[in-house]
N, C-alpha and C positions, 0 to 999 in steps of 0.2 A: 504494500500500500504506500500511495507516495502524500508526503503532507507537503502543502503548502501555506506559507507565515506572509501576510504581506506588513508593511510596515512604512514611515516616512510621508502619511498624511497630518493635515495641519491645514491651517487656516493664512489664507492669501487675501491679499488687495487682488482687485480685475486687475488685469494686466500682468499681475505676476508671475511667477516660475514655479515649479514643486516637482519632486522627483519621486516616484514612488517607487517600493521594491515590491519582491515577493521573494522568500527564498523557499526553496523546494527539498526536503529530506525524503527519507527512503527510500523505495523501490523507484530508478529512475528508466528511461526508454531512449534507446538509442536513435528512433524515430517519434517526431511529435506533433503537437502544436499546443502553444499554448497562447495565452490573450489576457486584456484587461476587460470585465465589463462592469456597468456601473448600474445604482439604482439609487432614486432618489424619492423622499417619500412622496407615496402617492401614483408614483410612475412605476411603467414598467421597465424592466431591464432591458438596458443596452447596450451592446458588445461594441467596444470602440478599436481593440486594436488586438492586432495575433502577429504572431511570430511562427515559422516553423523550422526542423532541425534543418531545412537545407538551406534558413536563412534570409527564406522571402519573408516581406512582411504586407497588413495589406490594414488600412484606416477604414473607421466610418466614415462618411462626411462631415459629418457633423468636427471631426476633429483635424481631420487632414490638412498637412498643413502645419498645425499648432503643437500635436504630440506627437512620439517617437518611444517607436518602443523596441527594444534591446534586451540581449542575452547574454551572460557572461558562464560558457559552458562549465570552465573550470572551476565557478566558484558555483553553480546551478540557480544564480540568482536571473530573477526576471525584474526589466524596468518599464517603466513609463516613466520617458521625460516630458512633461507638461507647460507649455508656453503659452503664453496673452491667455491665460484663462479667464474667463467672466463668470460670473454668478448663476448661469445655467450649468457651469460645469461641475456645481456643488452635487454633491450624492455620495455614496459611497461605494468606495474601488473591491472590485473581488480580483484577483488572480484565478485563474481556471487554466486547467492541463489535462491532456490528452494522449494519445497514444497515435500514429499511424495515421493521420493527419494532415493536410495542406492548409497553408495561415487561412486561405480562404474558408476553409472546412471549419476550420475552426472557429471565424469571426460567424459564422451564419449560424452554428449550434452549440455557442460556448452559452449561451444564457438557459440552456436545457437543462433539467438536474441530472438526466442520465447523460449527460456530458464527461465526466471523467473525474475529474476530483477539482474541489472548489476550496478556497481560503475563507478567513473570517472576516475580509476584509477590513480597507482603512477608510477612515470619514475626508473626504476634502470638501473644505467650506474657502467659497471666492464669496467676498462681500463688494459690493458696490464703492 
């Protein structure tokens, strides 16, 4: 079973920067994908960004453009780096991981609960 921890949420001005993690322990997969999605109350979930092991990555619209997300294999952590964020981008971040996967794959069904394995998520709040 693989766990994943995300961490590195906190509270921005619009405009600001934030970088989130997730680090992944246990059982890991030589082929993947994994992603960030968010929910914010009231709303439903939204898969904003995946990654997969061959390195492609692929955005919402909604964020394209402003985050970037990243993988650092050796250390098994997963990022979103988060730019000009505004106050729609408040909700709170899950990390979600897969097995055998294309980032595409991944962004279209990481907000599923039989998705693969999901974090506890971190809160980002952008204020006006």
């Amino acid at each position: 079973q693989s766990l994943l921890r995300e961490s590195g949420g906190g509270s921005v001005q619009a405009g600001g920067s934030l970088r989130i993690s997730c680090a992944a322990s246990g059982r890991t997969y030589s082929t993947y994908g994994m992603g960030w999605f968010r929910q914010a109350p009231g709303k439903e979930r939204e898969a904003v960004a995946a990654i997969d092991s061959g390195g492609s990555t692929t955005y919402a619209d909604s964020v394209k453009g402003r985050f970037t997300i990243s993988i650092d294999n050796a250390k098994n952590i997963l990022y979103l780096q988060m730019n000009n964020l505004t106050p729609e981008d408040t909700a709170r971040y899950y990390c979600a991981a897969s097995w055998d996967m294309t980032a595409k794959e991944a962004l279209n069904i990481m907000t599923s609960p039989a998705f693969g394995y999901w974090g506890q998520g971190t809160q980002v709040t952008v204020s006006s």
